[in-house]
C-alpha positions, 0 to 999 in steps of 0.5 A: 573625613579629615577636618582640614576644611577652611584652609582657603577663607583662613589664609589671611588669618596666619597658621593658627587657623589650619587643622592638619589632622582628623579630629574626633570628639570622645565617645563612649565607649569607643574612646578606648584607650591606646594598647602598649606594646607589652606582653603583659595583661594588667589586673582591672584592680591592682598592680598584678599582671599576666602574660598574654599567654596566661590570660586563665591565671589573671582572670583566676586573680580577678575572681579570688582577690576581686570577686569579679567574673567575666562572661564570655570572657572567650568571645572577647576578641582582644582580651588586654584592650577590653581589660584596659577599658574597664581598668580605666571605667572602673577608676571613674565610676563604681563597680556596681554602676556596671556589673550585677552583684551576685551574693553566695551564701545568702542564707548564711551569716553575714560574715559568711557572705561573699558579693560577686560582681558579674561583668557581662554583655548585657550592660549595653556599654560592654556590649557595645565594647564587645562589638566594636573590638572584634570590628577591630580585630576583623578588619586587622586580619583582613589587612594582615590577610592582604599584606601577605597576599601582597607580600613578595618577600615569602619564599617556602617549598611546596609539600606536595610536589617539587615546585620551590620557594624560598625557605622550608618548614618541615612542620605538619599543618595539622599536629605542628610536629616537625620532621627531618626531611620532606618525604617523611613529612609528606608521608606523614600528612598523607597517612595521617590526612593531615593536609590540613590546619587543625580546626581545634587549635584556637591559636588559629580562631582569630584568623577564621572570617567566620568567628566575626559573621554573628557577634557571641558565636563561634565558628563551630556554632555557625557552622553547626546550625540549620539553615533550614530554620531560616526558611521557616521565618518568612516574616523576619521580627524585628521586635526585639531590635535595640537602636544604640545610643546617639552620644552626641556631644556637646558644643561647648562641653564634653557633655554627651546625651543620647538623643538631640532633645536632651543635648539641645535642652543641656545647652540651653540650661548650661551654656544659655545657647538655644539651638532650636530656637536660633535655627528657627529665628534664621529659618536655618535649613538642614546644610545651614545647620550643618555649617554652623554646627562645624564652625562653632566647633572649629573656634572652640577647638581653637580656643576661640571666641566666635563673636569678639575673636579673642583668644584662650589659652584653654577651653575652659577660660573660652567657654567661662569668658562667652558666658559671662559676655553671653556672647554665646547666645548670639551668632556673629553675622551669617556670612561669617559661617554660611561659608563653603568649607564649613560642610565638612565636620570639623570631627570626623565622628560628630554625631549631631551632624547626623541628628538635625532635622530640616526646617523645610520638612516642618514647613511642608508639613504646615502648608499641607494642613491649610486649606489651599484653594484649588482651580479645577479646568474648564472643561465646559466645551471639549470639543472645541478644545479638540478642534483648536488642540496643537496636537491636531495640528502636528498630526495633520502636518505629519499625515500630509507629509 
């Protein structure tokens, strides 16, 4: 959702105030950074590229000169976005944060040995890149798939009878050889039963739905398994299931914490700002939260203090200057933020939004486990209640009428 939110209630307050485009808070690893245009593959580690084309030569490179191996380096749905990924990680952390260390050799001499470093989707940060890159790539082919169903301009001639469009490829389907005339190439497909796209051809698998059905699996895999099994597990197991992280972040940072405990125990430490017990001071509801949440995003995003309104030139000098004021600690009066425009995120992917909890849930749970006084019905004398009962005279009414 664009976070323009606020544009009424900030007329008065000059341009400064209007956000026109969607923001989003870093994630990890979602944040990957943007792909060139270049044809070329840089190396994780050096200055080396490859072409596109010779991604084998690179990943060669990267095993002799770097001891690193990919897993699965095949199922990458786009291999230059997951290298610029790790090139970027790797800046920032040490290899051995992320990869297992294979040692070769290990009953040698210690100028023997060699250390691999294996990169694999078991490191849940690489899996998670894994998934959200062929997401990606799925949903550039069914835009790609859509433009050309919507594409006016194409014009070609049928192969298989007279009806024509504009343009002609004299190239088979299935072996991609190209023949002088029509009727060869129709003869050709015919006697060959090349009437087809040639399943073998990779060039093709990114174009195939069915590559993107289960993550780690080809079509052939997919095609090839039994469905039969499935009726075999009537009760589905899900013990083996792996919730990924929240990575919410920080208020007044780029902190990031994967449950809201830990974020709320960070802000609390780091910045003296103590969500959970504002919210149970002002006795805040779920969408009261929801609104304060966004309205002290959008001051820090404007580099602006939410108590005394000053102004920043960064972030850094904002979050320094409420902290020594403790002008952090304290919220400005409630019809400052308990305002409409602020149920729409301020960042279109804020997960905290997602993780707080209502007050009201608490309360009910309370009140049930007090001893609530309870007034049963006098039922002492039903038949008098019969006879004086309002029904009876409703019934009486409709009988005589």
């Amino acid at each position: 959702m664009a976070a323009s939110s606020g544009v009424g209630a900030a007329a008065d307050r000059g341009d400064s105030e209007y956000i026109l485009e969607p923001l989003s808070l870093p994630e990890s690893p979602g944040g990957v950074a943007a792909v060139e245009e270049s044809p070329s593959v840089p190396c994780i580690f050096c200055e080396e590229c490859s072409p596109r084309a010779e991604q084998d030569q690179l990943l060669k490179h990267m095993i002799i000169e770097h001891k690193l191996v990919i897993a699965d380096v095949k199922l990458v749905a786009d291999f230059k976005r997951y290298i610029l990924y790790w090139k970027k990680r790797f800046t920032e952390q040490p290899i051995t944060d992320f990869c297992s260390v294979i040692r070769t050799n290990s009953e040698a001499p210690i100028e023997e040995q060699d250390n691999y470093f294996l990169l694999c989707d078991v490191l849940p940060e690489d899996r998670l890149l894994r998934e959200q890159l062929q997401q990606k790539r799925l949903r550039e082919i069914l835009e790609q798939q859509q433009r050309e169903r919507n594409d006016t301009s194409f014009h070609s001639t049928c192969m298989f009878c007279d009806k024509e469009f504009t343009g002609n490829s004299l190239q088979c389907l299935y072996c991609e050889k190209t023949f002088r005339d029509k009727n060869t190439l129709k003869d050709h497909m015919r006697k060959k039963q090349h009437r087809r796209i040639n399943a073998k051809n990779t060039e093709y698998d990114r174009f195939y739905i069915i590559n993107y059905l289960e993550f780690g699996k080809s079509w052939e895999e997919v095609q090839s398994e039994d469905d039969r099994e499935l009726l075999d597990n009537v009760e589905e197991d899900w013990s083996d299931w792996e919730e990924h992280p929240v990575c919410a972040v920080c208020l007044f940072c780029e902190k990031q914490a994967d449950t809201t405990e830990k974020l709320c125990l960070h802000m609390k430490e780091a910045h003296g700002f103590d969500l959970l017990k504002i919210k149970a001071e002002h006795g805040l509801k779920f969408y009261q939260q929801v609104k304060l949440v966004n309205f002290i995003r959008r001051e820090i995003h404007q580099c602006r203090c939410y108590n005394c309104k000053e102004s920043f030139q960064s972030k850094t000098e904002l979050i320094s200057h409420m902290e020594v004021t403790k002008h952090i600690t304290f919220l400005p009066t409630r019809s400052t933020w308990d305002q409409p425009q602020y149920y729409f995120p301020t960042y279109e992917n804020d997960t905290l939004l997602c993780t707080l909890s209502d007050s009201e849930d608490e309360l009910t749970a309370k009140d049930q486990s007090e001893d609530v006084p309870v007034i049963s019905e006098d039922l002492s004398d039903l038949e008098a209640l019969r006879q004086s009962s309002v029904l009876n005279e409703l019934l009486r009414e409709q009988n005589n009428d």
